[in-house]
N, C-alpha and C positions, 0 to 999 in steps of 0.2 A: 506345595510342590518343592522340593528336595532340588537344588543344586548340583550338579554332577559335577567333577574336577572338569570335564571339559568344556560344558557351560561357562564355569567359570573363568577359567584361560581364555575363552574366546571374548567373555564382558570385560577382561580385566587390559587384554587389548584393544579394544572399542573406547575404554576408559583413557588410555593412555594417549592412542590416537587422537582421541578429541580432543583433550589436555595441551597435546602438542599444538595441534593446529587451532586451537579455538580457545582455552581460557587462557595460555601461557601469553598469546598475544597481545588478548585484552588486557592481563595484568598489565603487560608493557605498556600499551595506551594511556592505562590510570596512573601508572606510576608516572611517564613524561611526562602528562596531564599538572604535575606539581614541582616539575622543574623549572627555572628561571631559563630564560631564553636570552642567548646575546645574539644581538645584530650583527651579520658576517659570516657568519659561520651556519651551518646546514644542522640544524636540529639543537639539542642540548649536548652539553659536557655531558661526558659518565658523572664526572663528581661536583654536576650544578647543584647551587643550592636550592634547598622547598619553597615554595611561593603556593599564594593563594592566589596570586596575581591574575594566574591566568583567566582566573572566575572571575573574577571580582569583573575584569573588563565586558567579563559577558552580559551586564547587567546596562551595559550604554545601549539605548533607545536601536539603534543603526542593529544591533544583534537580535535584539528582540523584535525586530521585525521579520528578519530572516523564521524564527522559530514560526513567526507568525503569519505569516504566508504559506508555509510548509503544512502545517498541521491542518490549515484553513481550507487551504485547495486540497490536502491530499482528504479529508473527511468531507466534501465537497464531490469529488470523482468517486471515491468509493461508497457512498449515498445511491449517486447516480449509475456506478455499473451494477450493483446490485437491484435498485429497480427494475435496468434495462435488461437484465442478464435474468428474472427470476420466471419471463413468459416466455423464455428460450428454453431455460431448462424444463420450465413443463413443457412445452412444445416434444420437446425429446423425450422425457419420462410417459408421456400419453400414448406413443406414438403406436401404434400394434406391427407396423413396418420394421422388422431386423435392420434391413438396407439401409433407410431413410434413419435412422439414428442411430447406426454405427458409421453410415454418410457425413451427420450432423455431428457427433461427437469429436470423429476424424477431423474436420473441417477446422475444430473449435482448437483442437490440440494443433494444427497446424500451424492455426494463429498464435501460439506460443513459441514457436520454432523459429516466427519470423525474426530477424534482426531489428534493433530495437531504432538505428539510423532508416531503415526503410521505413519503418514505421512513419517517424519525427519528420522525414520528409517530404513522404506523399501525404502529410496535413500539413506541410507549410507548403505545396503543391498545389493543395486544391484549398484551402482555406486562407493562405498567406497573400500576399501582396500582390504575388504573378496569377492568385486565384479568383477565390470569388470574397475576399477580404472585404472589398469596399460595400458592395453590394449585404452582406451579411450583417456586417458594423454600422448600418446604415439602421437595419432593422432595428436595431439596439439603441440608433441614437448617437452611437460614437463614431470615432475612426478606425483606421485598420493598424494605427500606432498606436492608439490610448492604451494605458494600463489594461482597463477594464475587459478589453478584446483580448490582448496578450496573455490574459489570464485565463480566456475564454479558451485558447489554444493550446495551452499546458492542459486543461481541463479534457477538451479533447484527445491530447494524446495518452494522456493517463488513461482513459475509459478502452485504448487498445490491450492493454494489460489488462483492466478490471473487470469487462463482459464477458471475455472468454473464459480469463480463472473462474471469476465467481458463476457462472452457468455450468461448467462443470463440477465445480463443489455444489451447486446443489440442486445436480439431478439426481444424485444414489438418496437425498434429503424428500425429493418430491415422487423418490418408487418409493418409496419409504411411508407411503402416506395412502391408507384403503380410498378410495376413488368414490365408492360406494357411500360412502360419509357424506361425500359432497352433494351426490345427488338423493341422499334424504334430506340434505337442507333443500335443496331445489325442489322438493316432494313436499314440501311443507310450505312453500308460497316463498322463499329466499330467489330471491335475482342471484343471475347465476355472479355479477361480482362482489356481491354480499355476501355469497356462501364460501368464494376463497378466499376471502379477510376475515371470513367466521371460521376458515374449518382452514385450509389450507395452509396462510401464513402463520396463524400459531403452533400449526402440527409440525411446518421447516421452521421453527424459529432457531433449533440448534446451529441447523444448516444454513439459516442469514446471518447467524452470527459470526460463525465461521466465514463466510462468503465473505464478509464485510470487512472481520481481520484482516483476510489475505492479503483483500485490496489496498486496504489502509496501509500495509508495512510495505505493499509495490509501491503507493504514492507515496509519502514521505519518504522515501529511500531513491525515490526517482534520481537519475542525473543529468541523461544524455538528455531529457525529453526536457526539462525547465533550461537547460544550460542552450538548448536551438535554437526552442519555440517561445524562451523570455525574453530574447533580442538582449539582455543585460537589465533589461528592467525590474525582473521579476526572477528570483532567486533562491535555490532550496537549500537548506542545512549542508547539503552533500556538498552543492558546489562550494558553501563557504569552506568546507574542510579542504577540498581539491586547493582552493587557492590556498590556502595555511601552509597544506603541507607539500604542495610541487612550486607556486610560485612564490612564493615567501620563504619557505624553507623554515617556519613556522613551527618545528614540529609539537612545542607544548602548547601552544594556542590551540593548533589543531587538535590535537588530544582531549584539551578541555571543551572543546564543542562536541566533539565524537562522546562523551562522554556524558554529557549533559543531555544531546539529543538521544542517550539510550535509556535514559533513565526517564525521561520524560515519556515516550515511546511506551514504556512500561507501564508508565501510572495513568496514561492516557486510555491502553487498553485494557487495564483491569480494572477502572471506573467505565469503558462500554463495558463491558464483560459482568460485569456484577449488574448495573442499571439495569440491561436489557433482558439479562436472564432472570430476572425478578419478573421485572414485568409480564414478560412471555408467560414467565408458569404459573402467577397468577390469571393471567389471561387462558391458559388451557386450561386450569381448574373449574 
């Protein structure tokens, strides 16, 4: 396909645009990311000198906990709203009702629309301290303070993000899939949920992988929802950067975390992304 001169004015503004707003800043990020920071003062000199420094400290135990909380719970929630999220979007993809699944779709996009403090609060409302905390944590063994439960309630609020996205990512995955397949496995003596772990999950495997991304980069990227519902216990990459760079005034320290948590992020998703889409196509073969 041929390029037209106005095609290409129009890519070469899209080009420019993003540039501006999207790698010129990040340059900025990596560049501070190796300036030396002096206490007093709000960010780096223009003409501070290069340090490794800022890395090097990322490597004390107290930061590596942070990563490690983050990637844990947010692959942790996004697990969990793809399981929860994958009998919804059949639900909606089966449905022969117009109403009832452009009802349920409406519903699901709604729940994207909401604010992300209503959210944080009606679970620290009904599952917090003023709720049914004790009674819950009780189940579990613990209290409605221990770590274990606090983590139990990031975990919750993150799955308001992740059932919705990922149910609508993969219902265009689950009409995407002959129906009729299924119930030859069911023609041939297969339970009917042995014939969707036979025929189904591997037919969406595109579409859980997808699904599973999404969620993954809403959890790890979390802020508002670990900075409520972790009372200060429990703490994600983000917030450490908010404290770097509004209350410390931090700004290379922050930088070299923002930096470190995207490059990580990176290699995190394209080891799932490779692992699973392996397995998937030999499992459809």
């Amino acid at each position: 396909m041929k390029l037209t001169r106005g095609a290409a004015l129009v890519l070469g503004l899209v080009v420019v645009v993003y540039g501006a707003l999207m790698l010129y800043p990040l340059l900025r990020v990596f560049e501070d990311s190796f300036r030396e920071f002096i206490p007093g003062r709000i960010g780096s000199a223009a003409n501070a000198p290069f340090t490794v420094a800022n890395y090097t400290d990322l490597l004390h135990p107290a930061y590596v906990s942070y990563f490690w909380d983050t990637f844990r719970i947010g692959l942790i929630s996004s697990f969990l709203g793809v399981l929860l999220a994958f009998p919804i979007a059949y639900f909606v993809a089966r449905r022969r009702s117009d109403w009832l699944r452009r009802t349920t779709i409406g519903f699901l996009i709604t729940l994207m629309f909401l604010s992300v403090l209503v959210r944080v609060y009606a679970i620290e409302l009904s599952f917090g301290p003023v709720g049914f905390a004790s009674e819950i944590a009780r189940l579990f063994g613990e209290t409605s303070g221990s770590r274990f439960y606090i983590e139990f309630m990031i975990v919750l609020g993150l799955l308001h993000y992740a059932v919705p996205m990922s149910a609508l990512v993969l219902i265009g995955a689950i009409q995407n899939v002959n129906p009729r397949l299924i119930e030859a496995a069911q023609s041939l003596g297969a339970a009917r949920w042995k014939s969707h772990l036979a025929v189904s999950v591997p037919l969406c495997a595109r579409g859980l992988l997808s699904a599973f991304l999404v969620s993954f980069t809403l959890s790890i990227s979390a802020f508002i929802v670990p900075m409520v519902l972790g009372r200060g216990k429990v703490m994600f990459v983000s917030n450490l950067i908010y404290n770097r760079f509004s209350e410390l005034a931090n700004f290379p320290s922050g930088s070299a975390v923002a930096v470190v948590m995207l490059v990580i992020s990176l290699v995190v998703i394209y080891i799932v992304s490779r692992l699973t889409s392996g397995d998937w196509e030999r499992a459809v073969r």
